[in-house]
LOTOR-888840 format. One record per residue (C-alpha): residue number from 1; residue in one letter; x, y, z. Coordinates in steps of 0.001 Angstrom, whole numbers. Layout:
BEGIN
   numi   sedren         u         v         w
    NUM        A         X         Y         Z
...
This chain:
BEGIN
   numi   sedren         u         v         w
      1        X      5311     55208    -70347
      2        X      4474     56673    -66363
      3        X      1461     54143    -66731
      4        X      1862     51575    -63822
      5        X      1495     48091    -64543
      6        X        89     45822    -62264
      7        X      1715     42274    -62397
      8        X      1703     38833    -60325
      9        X      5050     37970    -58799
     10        X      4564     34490    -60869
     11        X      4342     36207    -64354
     12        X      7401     39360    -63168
     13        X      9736     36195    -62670
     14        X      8777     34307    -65968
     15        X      9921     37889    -67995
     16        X     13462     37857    -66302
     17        X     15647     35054    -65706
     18        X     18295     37343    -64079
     19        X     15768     38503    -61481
     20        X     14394     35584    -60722
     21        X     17838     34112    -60107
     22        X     18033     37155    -57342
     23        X     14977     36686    -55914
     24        X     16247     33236    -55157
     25        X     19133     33982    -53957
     26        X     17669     36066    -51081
     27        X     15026     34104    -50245
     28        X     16609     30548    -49735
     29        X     18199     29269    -46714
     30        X     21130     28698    -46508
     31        X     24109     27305    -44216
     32        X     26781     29748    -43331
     33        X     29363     29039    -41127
     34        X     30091     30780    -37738
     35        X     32128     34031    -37473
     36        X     33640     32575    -34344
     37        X     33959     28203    -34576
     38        X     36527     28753    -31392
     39        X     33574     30070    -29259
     40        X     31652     27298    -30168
     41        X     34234     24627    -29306
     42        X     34784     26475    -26173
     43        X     30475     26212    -25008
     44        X     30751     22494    -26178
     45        X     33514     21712    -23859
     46        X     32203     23681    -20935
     47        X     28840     22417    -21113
     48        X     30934     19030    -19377
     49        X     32618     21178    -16402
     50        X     30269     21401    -13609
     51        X     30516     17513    -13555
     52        X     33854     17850    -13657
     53        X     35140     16317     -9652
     54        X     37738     18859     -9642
     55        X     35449     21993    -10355
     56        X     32783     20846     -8034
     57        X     32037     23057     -5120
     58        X     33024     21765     -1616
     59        X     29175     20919      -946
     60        X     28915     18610     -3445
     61        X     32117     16634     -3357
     62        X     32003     13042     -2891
     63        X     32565     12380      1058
     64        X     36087     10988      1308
     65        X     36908     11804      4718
     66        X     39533     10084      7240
     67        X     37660      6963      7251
     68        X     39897      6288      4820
     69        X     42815      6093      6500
     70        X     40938      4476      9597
     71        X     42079       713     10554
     72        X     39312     -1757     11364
     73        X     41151     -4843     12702
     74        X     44274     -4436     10358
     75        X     46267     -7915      9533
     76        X     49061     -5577     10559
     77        X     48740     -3008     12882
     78        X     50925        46     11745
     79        X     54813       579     13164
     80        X     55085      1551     17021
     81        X     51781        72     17875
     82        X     50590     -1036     21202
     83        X     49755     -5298     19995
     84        X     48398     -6711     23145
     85        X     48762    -10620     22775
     86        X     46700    -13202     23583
     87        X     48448    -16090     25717
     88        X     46481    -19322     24345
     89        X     47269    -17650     20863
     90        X     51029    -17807     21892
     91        X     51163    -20954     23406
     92        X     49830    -22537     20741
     93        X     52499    -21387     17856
     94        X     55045    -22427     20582
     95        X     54237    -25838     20143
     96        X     55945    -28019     17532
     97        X     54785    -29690     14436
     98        X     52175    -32475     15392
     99        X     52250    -31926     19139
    100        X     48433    -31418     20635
    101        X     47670    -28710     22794
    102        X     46974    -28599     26232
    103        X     43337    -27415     26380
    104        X     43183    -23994     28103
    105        X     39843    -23991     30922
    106        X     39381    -20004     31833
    107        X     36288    -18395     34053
    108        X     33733    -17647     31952
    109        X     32220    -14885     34457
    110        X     34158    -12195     36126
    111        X     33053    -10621     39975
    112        X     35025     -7066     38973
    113        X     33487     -4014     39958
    114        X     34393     -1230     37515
    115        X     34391      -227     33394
    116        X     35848      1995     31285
    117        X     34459      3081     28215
    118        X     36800      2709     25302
    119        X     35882      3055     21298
    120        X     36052        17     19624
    121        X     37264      -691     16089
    122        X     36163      2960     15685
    123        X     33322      2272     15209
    124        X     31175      2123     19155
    125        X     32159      2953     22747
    126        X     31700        90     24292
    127        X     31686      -630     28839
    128        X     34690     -2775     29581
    129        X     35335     -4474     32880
    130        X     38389     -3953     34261
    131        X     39543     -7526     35761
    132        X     43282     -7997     36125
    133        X     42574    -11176     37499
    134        X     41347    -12817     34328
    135        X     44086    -14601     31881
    136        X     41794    -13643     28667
    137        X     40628    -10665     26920
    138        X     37178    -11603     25739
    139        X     33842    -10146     24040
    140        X     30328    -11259     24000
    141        X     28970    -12516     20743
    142        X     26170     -9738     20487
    143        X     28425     -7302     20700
    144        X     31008     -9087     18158
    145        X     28496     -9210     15606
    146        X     27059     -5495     16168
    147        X     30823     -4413     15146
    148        X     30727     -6909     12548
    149        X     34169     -7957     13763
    150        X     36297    -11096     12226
    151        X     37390    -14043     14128
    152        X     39221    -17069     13914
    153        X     37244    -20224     14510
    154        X     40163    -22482     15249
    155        X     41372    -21109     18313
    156        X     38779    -22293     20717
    157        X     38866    -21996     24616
    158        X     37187    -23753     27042
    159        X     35266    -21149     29080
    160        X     34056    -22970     32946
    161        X     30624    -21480     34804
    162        X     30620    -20953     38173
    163        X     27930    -23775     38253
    164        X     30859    -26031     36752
    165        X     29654    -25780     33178
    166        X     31906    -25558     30052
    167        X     31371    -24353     27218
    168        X     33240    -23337     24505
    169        X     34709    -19965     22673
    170        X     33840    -18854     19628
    171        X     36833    -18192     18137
    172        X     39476    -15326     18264
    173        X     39514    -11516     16627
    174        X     43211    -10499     15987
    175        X     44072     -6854     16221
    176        X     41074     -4920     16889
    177        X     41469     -1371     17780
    178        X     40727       -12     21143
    179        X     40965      4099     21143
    180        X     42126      5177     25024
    181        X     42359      9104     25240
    182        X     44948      9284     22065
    183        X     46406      5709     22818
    184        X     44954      3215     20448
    185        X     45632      -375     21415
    186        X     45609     -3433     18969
    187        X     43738     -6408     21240
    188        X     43648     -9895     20159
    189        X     39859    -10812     21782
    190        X     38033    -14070     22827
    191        X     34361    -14519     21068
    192        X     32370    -15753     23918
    193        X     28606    -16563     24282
    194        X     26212    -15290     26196
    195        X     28963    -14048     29082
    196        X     27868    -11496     31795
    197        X     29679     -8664     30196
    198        X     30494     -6568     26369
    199        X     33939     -6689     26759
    200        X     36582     -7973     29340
    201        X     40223     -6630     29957
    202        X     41988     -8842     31630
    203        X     45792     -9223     32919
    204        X     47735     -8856     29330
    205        X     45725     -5170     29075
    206        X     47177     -4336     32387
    207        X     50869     -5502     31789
    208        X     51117     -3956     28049
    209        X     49845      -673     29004
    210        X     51664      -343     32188
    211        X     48395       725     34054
    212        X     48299      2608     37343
    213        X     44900      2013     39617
    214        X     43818      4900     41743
    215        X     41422      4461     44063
    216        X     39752      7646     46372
    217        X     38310      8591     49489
    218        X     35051      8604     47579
    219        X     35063      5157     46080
    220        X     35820      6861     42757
    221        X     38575      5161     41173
    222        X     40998      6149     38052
    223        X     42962      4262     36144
    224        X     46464      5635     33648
    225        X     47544      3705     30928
    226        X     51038      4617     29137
    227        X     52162      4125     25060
    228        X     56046      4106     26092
    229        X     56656      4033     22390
    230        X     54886      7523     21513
    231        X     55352      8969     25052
    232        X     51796      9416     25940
    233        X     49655      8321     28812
    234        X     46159      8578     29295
    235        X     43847      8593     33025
    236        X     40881      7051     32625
    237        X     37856      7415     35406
    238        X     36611      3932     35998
    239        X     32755      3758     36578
    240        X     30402      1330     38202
    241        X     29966     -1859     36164
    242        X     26463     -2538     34478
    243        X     24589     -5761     32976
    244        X     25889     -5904     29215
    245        X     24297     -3884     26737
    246        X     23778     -7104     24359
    247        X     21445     -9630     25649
    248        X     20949    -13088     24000
């Protein structure tokens, strides 16, 4: 009976059906669920997280800075505001229904001697000639179209050369912002072409802003502006006036 028997696996599971029912039953596969289907759950969910906006890290959040809240040429410009008018503008919603305008002739050119250097719809610092002897507040095209500024094409002045030429304006931008030290004025601007300057600030600038003109020893000259609303006044230094930056 201690004899050993040599047998194939094939004929040992053909003499038992109970072991051959075991032998199966360890050597299939089989699906068992996990200990732990919480944990699971949990990895599935947090696989999403790092694209979550809230859980991203402070290098990778989208950019959404205070550009936002920055005004480029606002219909309305907010409450307390500096709005510096523009006289043809005014006349013109004077007038009653059906009556024609008086056309409106201003210089085209302007012989002042000094800038400032304002930024403009917060976007450029742009020279500005200083010229309280002017009516309008005007900007050359090039420069116009650099800010990408909007303006009205029905109010239209005509602008006379020194040589006796008229021509005409472009139309008018309403309420673009002109940052001063921490004053920030809302101008209503003249699109001209082709004029000998970026930007001109006439008489209306001077009057709205209450501006004091300073002029030294040295032929440097300064000029304050004041926000009466806010309390706040800014000096500017004036310097010498160039050719405009924007050539046609």
């Amino acid at each position: 009976m201690a004899t050993q028997v040599t047998l194939t696996q094939c004929k040992l599971l053909s003499l038992s059906a109970k072991v051959c029912s075991q032998v199966r039953e360890a050597t299939s596969a089989r699906r068992s669920p996990t200990k732990d289907a919480s944990n699971v759950r949990t990895f599935y969910q947090d696989a999403d997280l790092p694209y979550a906006i809230d859980d991203l890290k402070s290098p990778t959040r989208p950019t959404i800075s205070s550009f936002v809240n920055v005004l480029h040429q606002p219909e309305t410009p907010p409450p307390g505001a500096i709005i510096i008018p523009d006289m043809y503008e005014t006349y013109l919603k004077s007038l009653q229904p059906g009556q024609v305008p008086q056309p409106l002739i201003v210089a085209k050119e302007s012989s002042a001697l000094r800038s400032i250097v304002p930024l403009v719809d917060h976007q450029q610092e742009v020279k500005c000639v200083i010229d309280p002897g002017s009516q309008v507040i005007a900007m050359s095209e090039g420069i116009c179209n650099e800010l990408a500024l909007i303006y009205d094409p029905e109010i239209i002045l005509n602008m006379q050369s020194v040589n006796g030429k008229i021509d005409q304006s472009l139309g008018l931008a309403r309420n673009v912002p002109f940052l001063i030290g921490d004053i920030t004025l809302y101008l209503q601007i003249h699109i001209i072409q082709n004029p000998a300057y970026d930007v001109l600030l006439s008489r209306p600038f001077d009057i709205l802003t209450k501006s004091i003109i300073k002029n030294y020893s040295n032929e440097d000259q300064t000029i304050t502006i004041s926000d009466l609303n806010a309390g706040l006044q800014a000096t500017i230094p004036t310097i010498r006036r160039e050719p405009p930056r924007v050539l046609h």
